[in-house]
N, C-alpha and C positions, 0 to 999 in steps of 0.2 A: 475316634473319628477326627476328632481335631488336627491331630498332626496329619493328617492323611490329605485334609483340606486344604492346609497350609504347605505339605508338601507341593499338593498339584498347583497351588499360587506360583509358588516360586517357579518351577518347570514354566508354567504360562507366560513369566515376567523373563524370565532368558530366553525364550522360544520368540518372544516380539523383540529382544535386543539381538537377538543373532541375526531377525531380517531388517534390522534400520543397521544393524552392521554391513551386512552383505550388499544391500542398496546403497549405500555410501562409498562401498569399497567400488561398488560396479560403475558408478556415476566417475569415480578415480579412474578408473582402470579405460574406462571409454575414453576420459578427454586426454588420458597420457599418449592411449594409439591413438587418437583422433590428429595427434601433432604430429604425428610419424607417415602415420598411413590412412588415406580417404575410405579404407575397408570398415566391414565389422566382424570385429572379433568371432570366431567362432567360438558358440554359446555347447559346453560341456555338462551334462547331468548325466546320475547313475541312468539314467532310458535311453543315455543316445545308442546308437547303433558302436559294434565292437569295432567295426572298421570303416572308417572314416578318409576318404582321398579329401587332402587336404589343398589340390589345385587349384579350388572356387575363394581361397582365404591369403592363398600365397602372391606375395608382390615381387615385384624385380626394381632394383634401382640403375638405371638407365649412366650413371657414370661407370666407367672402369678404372679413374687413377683414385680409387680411397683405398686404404692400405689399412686404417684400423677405426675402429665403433665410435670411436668421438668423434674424427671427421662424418664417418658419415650420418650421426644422429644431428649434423648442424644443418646439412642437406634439405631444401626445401621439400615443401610436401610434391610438391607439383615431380618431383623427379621420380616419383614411386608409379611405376604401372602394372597393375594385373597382367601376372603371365596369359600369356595366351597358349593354350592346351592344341592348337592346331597348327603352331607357327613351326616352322624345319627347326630339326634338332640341331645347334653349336656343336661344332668341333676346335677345341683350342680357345679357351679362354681364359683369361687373370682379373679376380679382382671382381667377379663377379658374383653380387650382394642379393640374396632374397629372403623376406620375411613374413612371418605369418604370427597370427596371437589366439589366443585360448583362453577362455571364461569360463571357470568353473562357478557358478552360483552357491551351490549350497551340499556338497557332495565330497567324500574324500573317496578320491580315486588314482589310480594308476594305470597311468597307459605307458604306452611306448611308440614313438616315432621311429618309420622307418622310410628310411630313403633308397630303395631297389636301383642301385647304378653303381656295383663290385667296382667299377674301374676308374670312378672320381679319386686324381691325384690327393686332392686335398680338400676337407673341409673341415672350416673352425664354424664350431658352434657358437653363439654367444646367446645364454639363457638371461632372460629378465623377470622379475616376477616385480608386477607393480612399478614396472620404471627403475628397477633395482637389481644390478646385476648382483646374481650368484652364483653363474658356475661357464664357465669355458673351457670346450673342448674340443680338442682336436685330432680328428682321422683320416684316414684315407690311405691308398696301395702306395704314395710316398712315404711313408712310416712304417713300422714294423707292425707284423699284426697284432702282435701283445697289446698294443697303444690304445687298443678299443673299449670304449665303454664294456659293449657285451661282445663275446667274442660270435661273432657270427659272418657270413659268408658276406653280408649286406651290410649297409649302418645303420647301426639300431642306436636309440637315444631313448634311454629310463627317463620316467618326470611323473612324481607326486603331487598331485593336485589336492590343496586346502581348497576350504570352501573360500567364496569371495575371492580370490586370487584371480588377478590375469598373468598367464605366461606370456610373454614376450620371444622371439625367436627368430637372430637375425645369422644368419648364414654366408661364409664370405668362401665361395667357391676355384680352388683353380685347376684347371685339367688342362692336357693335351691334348686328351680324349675326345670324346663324345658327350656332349653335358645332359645329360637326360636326367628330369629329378623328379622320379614319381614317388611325391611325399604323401605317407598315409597313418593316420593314428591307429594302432592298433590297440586291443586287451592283451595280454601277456600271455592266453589260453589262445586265443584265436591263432596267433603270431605265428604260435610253439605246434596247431596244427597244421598253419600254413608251410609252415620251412620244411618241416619233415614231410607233408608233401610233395613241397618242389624239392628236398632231396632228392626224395625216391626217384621221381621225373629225372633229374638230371643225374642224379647215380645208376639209374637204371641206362641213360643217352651214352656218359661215359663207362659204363661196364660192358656195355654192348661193343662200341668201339673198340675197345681197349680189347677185349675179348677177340674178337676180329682180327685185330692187330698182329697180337700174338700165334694165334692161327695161320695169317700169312706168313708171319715170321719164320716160324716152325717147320709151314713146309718150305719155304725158302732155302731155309738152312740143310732139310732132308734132301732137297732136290737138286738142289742149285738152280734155282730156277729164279732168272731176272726178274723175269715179270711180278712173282710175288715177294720179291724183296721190294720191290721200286711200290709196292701194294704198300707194302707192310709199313714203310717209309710217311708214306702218304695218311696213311691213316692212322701212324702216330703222333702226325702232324696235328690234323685233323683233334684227334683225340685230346694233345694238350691244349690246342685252343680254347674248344668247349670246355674243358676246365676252366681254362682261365678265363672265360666270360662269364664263367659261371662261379666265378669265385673261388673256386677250389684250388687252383692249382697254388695261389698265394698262401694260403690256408694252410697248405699241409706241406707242400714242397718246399717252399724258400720261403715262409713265413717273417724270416731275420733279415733277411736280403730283400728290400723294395727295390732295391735296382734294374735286379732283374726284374720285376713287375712294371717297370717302365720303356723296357723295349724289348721282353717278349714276343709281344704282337707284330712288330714292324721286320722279326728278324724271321717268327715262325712262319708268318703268310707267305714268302718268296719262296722259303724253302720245302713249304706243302708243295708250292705251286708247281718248282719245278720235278717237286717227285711224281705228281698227278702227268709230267707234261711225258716223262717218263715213263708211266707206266702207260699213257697212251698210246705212246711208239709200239709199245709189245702188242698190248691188249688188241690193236685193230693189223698188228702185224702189217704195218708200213716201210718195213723192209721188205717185204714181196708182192705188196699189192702199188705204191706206190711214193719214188724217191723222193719228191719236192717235198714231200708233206713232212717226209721224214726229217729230210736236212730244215725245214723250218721248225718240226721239235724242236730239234737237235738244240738249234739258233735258241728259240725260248727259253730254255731246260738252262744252256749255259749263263744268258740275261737274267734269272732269276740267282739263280745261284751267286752271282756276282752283285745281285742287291742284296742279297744277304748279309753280306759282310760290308756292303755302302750305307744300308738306311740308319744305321744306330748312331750314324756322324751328319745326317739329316736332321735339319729341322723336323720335330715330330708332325705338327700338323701336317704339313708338305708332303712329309711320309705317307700318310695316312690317306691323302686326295689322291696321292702318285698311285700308289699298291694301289685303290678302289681301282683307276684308271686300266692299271694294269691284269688284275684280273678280270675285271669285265673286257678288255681286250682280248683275252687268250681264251676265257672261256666260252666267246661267241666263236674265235678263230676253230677251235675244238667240237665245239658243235656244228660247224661245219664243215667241218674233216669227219664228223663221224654220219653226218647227211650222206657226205658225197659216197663215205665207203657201204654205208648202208643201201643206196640208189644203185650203187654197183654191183650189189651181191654178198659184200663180206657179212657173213654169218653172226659175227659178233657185236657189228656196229647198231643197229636196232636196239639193243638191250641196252648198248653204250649209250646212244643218244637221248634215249628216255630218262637215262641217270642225269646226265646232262642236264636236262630237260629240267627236270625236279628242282636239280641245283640251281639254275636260272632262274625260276617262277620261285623259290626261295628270297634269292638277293633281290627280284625287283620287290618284292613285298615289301623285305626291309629297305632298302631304297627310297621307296615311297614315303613311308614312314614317317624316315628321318626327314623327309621331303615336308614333309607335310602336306603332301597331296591325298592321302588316305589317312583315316582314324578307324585303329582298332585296339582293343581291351587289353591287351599282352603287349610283351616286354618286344619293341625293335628287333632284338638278337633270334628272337623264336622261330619264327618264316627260317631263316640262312642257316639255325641250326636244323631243324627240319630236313630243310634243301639236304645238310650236309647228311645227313641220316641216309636218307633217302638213297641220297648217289652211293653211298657206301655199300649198303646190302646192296645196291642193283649192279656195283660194281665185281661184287661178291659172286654175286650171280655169273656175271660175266667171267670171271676166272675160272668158276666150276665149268660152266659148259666150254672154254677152252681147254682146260684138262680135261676133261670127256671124251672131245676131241681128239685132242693128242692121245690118251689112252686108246681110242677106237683105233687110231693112226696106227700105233703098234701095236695093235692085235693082231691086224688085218697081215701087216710086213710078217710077225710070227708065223701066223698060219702060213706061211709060202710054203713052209717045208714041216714034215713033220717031227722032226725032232725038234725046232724050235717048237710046236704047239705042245708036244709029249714034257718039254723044259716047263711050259707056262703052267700048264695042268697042276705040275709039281710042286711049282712055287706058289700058286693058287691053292691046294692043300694044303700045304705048307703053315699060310697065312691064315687059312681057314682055322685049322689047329689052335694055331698062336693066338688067334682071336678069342675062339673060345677057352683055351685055358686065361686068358687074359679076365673076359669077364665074369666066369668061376670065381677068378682072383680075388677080383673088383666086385663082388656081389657080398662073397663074405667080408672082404674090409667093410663094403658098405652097412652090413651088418651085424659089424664090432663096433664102428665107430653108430651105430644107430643105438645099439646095448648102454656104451660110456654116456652117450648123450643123455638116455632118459635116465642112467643112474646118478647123474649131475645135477639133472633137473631137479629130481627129486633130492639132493641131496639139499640145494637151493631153496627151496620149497621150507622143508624143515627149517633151513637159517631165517626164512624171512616169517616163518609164524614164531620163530623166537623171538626177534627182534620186534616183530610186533606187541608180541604179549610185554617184551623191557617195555615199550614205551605205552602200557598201560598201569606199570608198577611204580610208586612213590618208592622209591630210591633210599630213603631213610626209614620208614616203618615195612616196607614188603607188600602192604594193604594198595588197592587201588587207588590211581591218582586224580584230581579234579576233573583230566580230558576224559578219564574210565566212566566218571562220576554222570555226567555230562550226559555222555551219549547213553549212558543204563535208563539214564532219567528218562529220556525222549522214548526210548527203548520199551518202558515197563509204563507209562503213562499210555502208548496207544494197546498196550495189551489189556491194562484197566477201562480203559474206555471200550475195548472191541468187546470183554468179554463179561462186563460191568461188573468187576470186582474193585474191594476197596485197598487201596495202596496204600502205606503209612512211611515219614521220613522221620527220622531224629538229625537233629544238629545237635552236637556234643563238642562242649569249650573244656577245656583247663583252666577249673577256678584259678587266680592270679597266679598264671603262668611265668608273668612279669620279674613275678619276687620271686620265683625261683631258680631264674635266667641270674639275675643279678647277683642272688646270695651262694647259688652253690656253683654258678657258671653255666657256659652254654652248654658245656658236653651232658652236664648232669642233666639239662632242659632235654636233651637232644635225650639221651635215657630216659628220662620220665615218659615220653611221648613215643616211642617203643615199647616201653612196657603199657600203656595205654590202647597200642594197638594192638598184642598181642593177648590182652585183657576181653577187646570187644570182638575178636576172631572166639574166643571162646565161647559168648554167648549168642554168635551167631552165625548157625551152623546150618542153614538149609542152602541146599548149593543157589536158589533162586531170591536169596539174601544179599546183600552187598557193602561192604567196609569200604569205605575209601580216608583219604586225610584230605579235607575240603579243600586246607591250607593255614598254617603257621600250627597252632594248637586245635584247629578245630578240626571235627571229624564228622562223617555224615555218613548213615546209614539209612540203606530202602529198604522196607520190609514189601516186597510186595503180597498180595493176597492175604493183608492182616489188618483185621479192623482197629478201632481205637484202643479196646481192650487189650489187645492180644499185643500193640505196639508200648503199651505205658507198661506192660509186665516186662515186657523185655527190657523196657530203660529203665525201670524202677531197681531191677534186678543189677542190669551195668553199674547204675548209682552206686549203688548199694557195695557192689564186688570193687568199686574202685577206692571208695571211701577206707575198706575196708584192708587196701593191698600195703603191705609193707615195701616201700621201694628204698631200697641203700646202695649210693654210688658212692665212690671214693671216702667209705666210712662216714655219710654224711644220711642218714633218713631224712627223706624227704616226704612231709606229710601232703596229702593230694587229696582231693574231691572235683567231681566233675558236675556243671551245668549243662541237663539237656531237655531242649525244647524237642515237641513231638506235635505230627500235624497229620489228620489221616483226612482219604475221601477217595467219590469215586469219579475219576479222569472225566471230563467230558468234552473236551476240547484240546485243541492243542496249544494253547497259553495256559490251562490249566495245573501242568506240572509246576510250571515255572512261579505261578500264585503259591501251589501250594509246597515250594520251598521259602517264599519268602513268608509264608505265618509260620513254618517250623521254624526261620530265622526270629521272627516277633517272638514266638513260645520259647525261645533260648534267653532272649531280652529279658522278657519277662523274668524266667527265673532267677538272670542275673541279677535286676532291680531287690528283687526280692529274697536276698539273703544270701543266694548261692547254694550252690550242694542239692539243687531240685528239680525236679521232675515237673515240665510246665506244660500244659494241652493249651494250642492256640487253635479254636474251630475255626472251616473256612464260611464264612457266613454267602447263602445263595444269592444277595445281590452282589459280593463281590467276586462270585461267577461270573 
């Protein structure tokens, strides 16, 4: 019992110096931000919440000429102000500094910082921990995508937190862009559910598109038909945008090339535009209902297309206020062209105008936004990608029922006579035929390729419960490994407790293993301790038995459903067979006996296994102490239950 007292002494006397450590470091860590920034640190413990918006902790500093962290750590306090979460979002800026800090008290953890804004030119990090830089880095779509911490669609930032640690975290921003910095701590689980998330969301927005896309293409290509080329045009438009807002398109297309991730945006938006202005001319058929509208397409169509190849020799921001200017000008001009043809009768302008419509109540959302005239919980881009959704299918729509149309249109001219409707009938079988053999076709592929899949699956399946069971085998004896050991434990403790039977452990050493590491070599050690293992496989043979290799020479056996007796016969008997084994490696006998302690009871709790691996650990002590080569019983006594 003595050492047991003096153990728990000591534990008590490091458990008061880790909190006059942590209180000291925390009193540090306060007055170092305290000189930087009038805030308080945000205070970190294993309880806080996995996700954390970190805009209530984040400052801004109000100069734009500091160019690097020792100017602007000279910076008075008074220049630091809390962002403000409802003020209009920046477009274009350099040199723009924001900082936040972080107190871990007494916890070691790991988050990650992530900053949701794909299109920020640049940002350098600069980590501090306690006043003390450690790590700088730098990303953003001016660098190539490799350059990233973690490779992901957004910026994500790893950071380890010690106990008593303040991070420090100053941010030196430059975009042409849009500066939007919704900064948020995340857990590395949460993150990892969130992205894939918002993949599927936006891999499902660009699969749709892009799906779409090719559709009009398709039949564009089948038909020749303008209108869904000048479709298909637009909506590929469309389609790499949202990529590229959404991070993707850097990602996987021109991930080497940031260049192009720099006037992307300024060259694709004129040239969606003028495909949209295009397909408008067809879609309301303004060559026959009316010419002004058309020749002022026409006029638009060419105006874009000729900023297409100006805005990249434009100042970027300039760009960016001009294009807003310019599509909110053509897209009202357009919804009221498709008012007026809608007020008129034309069939197709209704369905147009509502797309429209969408698109509009889109951009003013985002609009607002950036305005800071409204606050809401999502990302700026979301409303405009919506919008853009929206008009797409309804655009979609609008093309189906103009081919409707025009198919009704030649029917009607066929039937005039009857040998063009006797041709139609023909080619209408025809295709009926082709169709169904087609999906015949298409059913059994479907049901080859459904065969290969599950036989993959499964073939899958198989590899990943092999690979499971390797990484429960010790690598060097065959027997189970300490993570096997581990989870049996937990495993076979709540079966002794459900079904109150008595469980028994041995720990099993290699008397001086040491000397015979030294005198005949490792290899001969590394043989000894296989023939060791393959010694206690023989005396234990009930499949609900368990061999593992603890770790170095020591070995640990569960007997479960065996009382005290029935566990010291089994180790008396190993004893005994090991003492007894002739082992010769490289013409060298090696004499061997083995120390094992043994510990039985029945489970009553769930810290209870773990008690009674450490008295089988005492019961091995023991017999070390006492000579070696024995069999040692350590009871678990009911008050240290």
């Amino acid at each position: 019992m003595m050492p047991l007292i003096t153990h728990q002494l000591q534990q008590q006397c490091k458990y008061h110096f880790r909190v006059l450590i942590g209180l000291f470091l925390l009193l540090i860590s306060q007055n170092c931000w305290a000189s930087t920034l009038s805030g308080v640190p945000l205070r970190l413990t294993s309880d806080s919440i996995t996700k954390i918006e970190l805009q209530d902790w984040v400052y801004a500093n109000q100069s734009n000429d500091i160019e690097n962290l020792t100017t602007l750590l000279q910076r008075p306090e008074n220049s630091w102000k809390k962002i403000d979460t409802n003020q209009p979002y920046k477009i274009g800026i350099k040199n723009y500094w924001v900082s936040f800090s972080i107190f871990n008290p007494n916890d070691h953890l790991s988050r990650i910082i992530a900053l949701d804004n794909p299109l920020l030119d640049s940002v350098k990090i600069y980590h501090l921990i306690n006043g003390e830089l450690v790590s700088t880095e730098v990303m953003g779509d001016s660098l190539p995508f490799k350059q990233r911490p973690l490779e992901s669609n957004i910026f994500l930032y790893p950071v380890n937190f010690e106990p008593g640690d303040t991070h420090t975290f100053y941010l030196k921003i430059d975009s042409k862009g849009s500066i939007s910095l919704p900064l948020v701590l995340w857990s590395s689980n949460d993150l990892t559910r969130l992205t894939e998330t918002k993949n599927l969301f936006s891999g499902m927005q660009i699969g749709l598109l892009l799906a779409i896309c090719l559709f009009s293409l398709f039949i564009a290509l089948a038909s020749a038909s303008y209108s869904y080329s000048y479709y298909s045009g637009y909506v590929l438009g469309l389609t790499l945008l949202t990529a590229t807002i959404h991070g993707v398109s850097f990602r996987y297309l021109w991930p080497q090339w940031p260049i192009i991730q720099q006037y992307i945006f300024i060259i694709i938006i004129p040239l969606t535009l003028g495909f949209s202005l295009m397909f408008t001319e067809k879609v309301l058929q303004l060559k026959y209902h009316n010419l002004k509208m058309l020749r002022i397409c026409r006029i638009m169509a060419v105006l874009c297309f000729g900023l297409t190849i100006i805005m990249p020799f434009i100042n970027y921001s300039f760009a960016l206020y001009f294009l807003a200017f310019v599509v909110l000008t053509m897209s009202t001009i357009l919804m009221a062209f498709s008012l007026i043809q809608a007020f008129g009768g034309q069939r197709n302008a209704p369905l147009y105008a509502i797309g429209r419509m969408g698109l509009m109540v889109g951009c003013i959302i985002t609009g607002l936004i950036y305005l800071g005239l409204i606050t809401l919980s999502i990302s700026p881009q979301i409303p405009v990608m919506i919008g853009l959704t929206f008009e797409v299918i309804t655009m979609a729509a609008v093309l189906a029922l103009r081919y409707n149309d025009e198919r009704k249109a030649k029917f009607e001219i066929q039937q005039q006579t009857l040998e063009q409707a006797q041709r139609l009938r023909e080619i209408r079988e025809e295709a009926l035929r082709n169709e169904a053999e087609n999906s015949e076709k298409l059913e059994q592929m479907v049901q080859e390729r459904t065969l290969e899949l599950e036989i993959t699956l499964r073939e899958l399946n198989e590899v990943n419960q092999k690979l499971t069971e390797q990484n429960t085998i010790d690598s060097l004896t065959g027997v189970k490994n300490r993570s096997a050991f581990d989870r049996r434990l937990i495993a076979e403790g709540r079966i002794s407790r459900r079904q109150q039977t008595p469980m028994s452990l041995l720990m099993i050493d290699i008397d001086k293993f040491k000397n015979i590491n030294d005198q005949y070599g490792h290899l001969s050690g590394d043989y000894t301790i296989k023939m060791i293992a393959n010694t206690l496989c023989e005396y234990v043979k009930r499949p609900t038995d368990l061999v593992s290799r603890f770790g170095g020479e020591e070995f640990a056996i569960i007997l479960p459903c065996t009382d005290i007796e029935g566990a010291l016969l089994v180790a008396e008997q190993i004893r005994q067979a090991i003492s007894e084994l002739t082992i010769v490696h490289n013409g060298h006998t090696i004499p061997l006996t083995v120390s094992i302690g043994v510990s039985e009871t029945i489970i009553e709790s769930d810290e209870h296994p773990m008690l009674l691996l450490e008295q089988a650990d005492k019961a091995l002590y023991k017999a070390k102490r006492s000579g070696r080569n024995k069999v040692c019983y350590y009871p678990l006594e009911t008050d240290e239950i």
